[in-house]
Each structure stands twice: as structure tokens, then as C-alpha cells.
N, C-alpha and C positions, 0 to 999 in steps of 0.2 A: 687671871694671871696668864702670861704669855713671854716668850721673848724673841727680839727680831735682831737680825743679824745687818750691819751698817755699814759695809764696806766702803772704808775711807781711802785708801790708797794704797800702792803694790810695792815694793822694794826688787830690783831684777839681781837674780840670788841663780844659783845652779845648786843639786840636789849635796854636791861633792862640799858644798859651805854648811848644808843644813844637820848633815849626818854624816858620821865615818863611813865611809864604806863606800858612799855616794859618787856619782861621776860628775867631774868637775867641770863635763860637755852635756850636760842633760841641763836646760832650763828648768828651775823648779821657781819660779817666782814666788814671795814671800807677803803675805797680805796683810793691812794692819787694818784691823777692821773690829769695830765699837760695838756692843750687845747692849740692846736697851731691853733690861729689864721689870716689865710690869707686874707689881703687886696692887692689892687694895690699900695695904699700906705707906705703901710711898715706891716709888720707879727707883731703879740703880742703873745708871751706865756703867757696863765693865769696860773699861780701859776705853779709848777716845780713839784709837789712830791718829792719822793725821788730820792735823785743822785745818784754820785759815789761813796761820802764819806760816805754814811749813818752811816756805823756800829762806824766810830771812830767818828760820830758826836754824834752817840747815848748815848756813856759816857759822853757828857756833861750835861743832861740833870738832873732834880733834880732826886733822888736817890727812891723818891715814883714811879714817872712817869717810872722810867724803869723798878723796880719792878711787877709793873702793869700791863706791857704794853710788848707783844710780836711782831713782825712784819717777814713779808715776803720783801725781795728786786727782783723785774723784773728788768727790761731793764732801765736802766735811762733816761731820756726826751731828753738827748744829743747825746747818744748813737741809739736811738730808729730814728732820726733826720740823723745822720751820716748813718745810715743802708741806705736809700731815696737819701744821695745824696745833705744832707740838708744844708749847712753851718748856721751855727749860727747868719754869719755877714748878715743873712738877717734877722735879727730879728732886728724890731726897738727898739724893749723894750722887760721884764719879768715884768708883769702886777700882782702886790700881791692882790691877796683878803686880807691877811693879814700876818702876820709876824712869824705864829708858828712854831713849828720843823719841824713839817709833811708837809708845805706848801712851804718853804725856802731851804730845803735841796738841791737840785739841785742846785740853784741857781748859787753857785760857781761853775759850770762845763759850766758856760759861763760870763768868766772875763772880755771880753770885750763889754758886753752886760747890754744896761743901766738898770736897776730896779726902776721900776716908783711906789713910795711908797707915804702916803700924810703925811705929817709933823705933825699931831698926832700920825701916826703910826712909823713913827721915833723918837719922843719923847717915845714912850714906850718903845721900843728897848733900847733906851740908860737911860731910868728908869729901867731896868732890870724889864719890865714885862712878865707875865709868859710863860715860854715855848720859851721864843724867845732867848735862849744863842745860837743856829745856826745860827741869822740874826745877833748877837752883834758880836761876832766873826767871822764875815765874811769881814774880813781887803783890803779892796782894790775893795770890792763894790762901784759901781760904780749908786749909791743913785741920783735920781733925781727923789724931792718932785713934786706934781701937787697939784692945789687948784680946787676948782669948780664955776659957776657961777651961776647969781641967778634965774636959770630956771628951775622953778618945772618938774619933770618927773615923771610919775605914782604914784604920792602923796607926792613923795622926793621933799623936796623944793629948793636944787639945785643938778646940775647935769654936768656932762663934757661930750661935744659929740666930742670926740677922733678925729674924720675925718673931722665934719663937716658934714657928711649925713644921720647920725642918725643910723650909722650901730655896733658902738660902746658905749654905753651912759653910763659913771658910775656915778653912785651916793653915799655916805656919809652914810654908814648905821653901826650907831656906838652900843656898847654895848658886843657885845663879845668880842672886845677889843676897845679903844679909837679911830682908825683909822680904821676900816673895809670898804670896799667898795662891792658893787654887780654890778658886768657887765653884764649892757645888751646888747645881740646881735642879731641884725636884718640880718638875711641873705636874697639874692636877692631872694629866692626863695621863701619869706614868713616865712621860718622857724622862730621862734623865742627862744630866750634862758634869761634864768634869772639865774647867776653863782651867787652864796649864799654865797659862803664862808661856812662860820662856823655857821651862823645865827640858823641854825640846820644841826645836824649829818645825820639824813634822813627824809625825803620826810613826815613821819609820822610827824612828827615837826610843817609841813604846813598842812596835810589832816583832821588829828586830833587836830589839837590848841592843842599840847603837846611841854612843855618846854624841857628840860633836865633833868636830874634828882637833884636833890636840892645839890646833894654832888659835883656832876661835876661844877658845878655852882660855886659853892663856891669857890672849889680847883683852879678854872681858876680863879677868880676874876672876873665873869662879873657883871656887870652892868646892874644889872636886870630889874631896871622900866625902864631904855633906853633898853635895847633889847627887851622889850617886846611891845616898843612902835615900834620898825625896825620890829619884828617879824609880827605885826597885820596886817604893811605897805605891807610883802609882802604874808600874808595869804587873804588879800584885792585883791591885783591884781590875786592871783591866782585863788579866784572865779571869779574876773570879767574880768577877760583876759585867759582862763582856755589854750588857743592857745599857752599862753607860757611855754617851759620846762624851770620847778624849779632844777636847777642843785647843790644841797647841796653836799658842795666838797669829803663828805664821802661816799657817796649814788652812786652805781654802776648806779642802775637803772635811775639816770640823764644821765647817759655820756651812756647809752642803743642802742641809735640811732644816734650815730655822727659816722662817720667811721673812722677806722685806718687808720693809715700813710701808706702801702702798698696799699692804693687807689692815694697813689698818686706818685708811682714809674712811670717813666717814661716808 
């Protein structure tokens, strides 16, 4: 069991977009970049970044957000996969932290590959919530809901252990969008991980009790007295579990120390 870290491509962001507080002249670039997770049981991709399609997915998107918004495109998660040797059909799922542009793009460059989404987070896709016209137009997704059960984990009052051995555990951690989930990952080696999604853009989010910035908030639509109730849940465990890496999906410095795919050529 192993996991490696896919860097698919960067979004150019300053630190003043990512966190309140932030300076809106400090570059902090924003990375979206795929975790391929290896069991004996079956591989999970967490979240894709971007794919093949990015650029002509990029016009769909609202007309402020690409105004706004510059990006760089690397390697894509399938492409990065196929370099190793990797077939796809050995992935048992694409594991979404959640549904946005930046997080779905790939997605379609593995058709026959299930996408384990939870039926809030489906529900907002076909409510046309925001950001998510790459996951509403992605025809022939092959969409398979999961629910949870009612086993507290790290303060989350339920939880799904993916394997059964407690090396996959996601929990229900809603507010930046209706369906958001955080995966935790126990590797044998002790390592531990905590995938955030969106929960916050970086690390500062959790070290300093900083929201986002009030505008960013708003334009997504989150749901702020619930994320702020998800947010405390994982700036909790992070002081009293400090062992675990907070991997917020924009934040380089999460995916820091997981290694690339060329650690796993044969």
C-alpha cells in the first residue's frame, strides 16, 4: 500500500485569494494535483486535477471565473499513469473530494472508471451548483453514490471505512459545498494523511483559524456557519493529532512528501 502524489496543473492565485488575512501581492499559486491511491484491494484516485480537456472545458465555465482566473496545464493524471505502465482498469474508483472544475477535469479521461460521488454532491451538480458545469456535462459518467455509517471518526459523527481496515476512512464534511468529503489515509508505515478538499485553499486556513476571504465565500456560495463548523472539526484534530498531514487540495506543501509516480516504475 502506497500513495503518490500527480501533479496535474497550477492555477496563478495570490495568498490574499486563498486566506483572509493574506496579501493580495504575495503569489501563492494553487495546485490541482490527483493522489493515486494503492491498496491490495483495489487503487482509488483522489480527485483528478486537471485533464486532457482542460482548455475546451475552460469555456464552460461562468464568464467572471475565467476572467479571473489564469492556469497552467502539466501532465494529466492519465497520461502521468500511462508513462508507469499504469492501466486505468486498475483503478477501482475516482474518489471526489468534491465536484468543482479544478477537481473533475480529468475525470472524463477515464470512461470506464467508476466515480464514487455522495448524493448530495450529485444533487448539486444537477442543481447547477457552482463551478461544477465540467461534472454536469460529463455524459456517460459512470456516477456511483456512497452513504456513510453511523461511526464517529475524529469528531465526524459518521464515517465510511472504504476496506474495512481503517486505511481509507471518509467522512461527510459539508459546507463548501453540500457534499464535500475528507479522506483519511492510514498508511502501514504510520504515515497519516487528512485530504481537505476545499475546506481551505491552504494550510494557513488550519494554522491560523483563517476563513477565506468574505468575497470568495460568497461567489461560491458556501455555507458558512456549516463550514465553519467542518473547518474547527479539522483545525481540532490538527492540534491534537499534529501526526497527521493536512492535505488542502490547493496547497503544494500538502502533497510535499508523498512521491511521484516514477518511484513506482518498475
Amino acid at each position: 500500500m502506497g500513495i503518490y502524489a500527480l501533479p496535474a496543473g497550477s492555477i496563478h492565485r495570490t495568498s490574499g485569494f486563498a486566506y483572509r488575512g493574506g496579501s493580495w501581492f504575495e503569489r501563492q499559486d494553487s495546485c490541482t494535483t490527483a493522489a493515486l491511491l494503492r491498496h491490495p484491494v483495489g487503487d482509488l484516485l483522489i480527485d483528478t486535477g486537471f485533464g486532457r480537456h482542460i482548455d475546451e472545458q475552460f469555456t464552460w465555465l461562468p464568464r467572471l471565473l475565467r476572467w479571473t482566473t489564469t492556469y497552467e496545464r502539466f501532465t494529466p493524471a492519465v497520461d502521468q499513469l500511462a508513462a508507469i505502465g499504469y492501466s486505468p482498469k486498475s483503478l477501482r474508483a475516482v474518489l471526489l473530494t468534491h465536484a468543482h472544475w479544478d477537481h473533475v477535469s480529468g475525470m472524463t479521461d477515464f470512461p470506464e472508471t467508476l466515480v464514487w460521488i455522495t448524493p448530495a454532491e450529485r444533487r448539486y451538480i444537477a442543481d447547477d451548483g457552482a463551478s461544477t458545469e465540467i461534472a454536469k456535462k460529463a455524459v456517460g459518467t459512470k456516477w456511483e453514490e456512497y452513504g456513510f455509517e453511523d461511526k464517529p471518526y475524529l469528531g465526524f459523527p459518521k464515517s465510511r471505512d472504504v476496506y474495512g481496515d481503517g486505511a481509507v476512512v471518509i467522512v461527510h464534511a459539508p459546507g463548501h459545498t453540500p457534499g464535500s468529503v475528507i479522506v483519511f489515509v492510514a498508511l502501514p508505515s504510520g504515515k497519516r494523511y487528512a485530504f481537505v478538499g476545499d475546506i481551505v485553499w491552504r494550510l494557513e486556513g488550519v494554522t491560523l483559524r483563517e476563513e477565506k476571504p468574505w468575497l470568495m465565500r460568497r461567489l461560491l456560495g458556501e455555507d458558512e456557519k456549516t463550514l465553519r463548523n467542518t473547518l474547527l472539526r479539522v483545525i481540532g484534530i490538527h492540534e491534537r493529532y499534529p501526526e497527521i498531514t493536512i492535505v488542502p487540495a490547493h496547497d503544494p506543501r500538502g502533497f510535499a512528501d508523498m512521491p511521484r509516480l516514477a518511484a513506482l516504475r518498475p
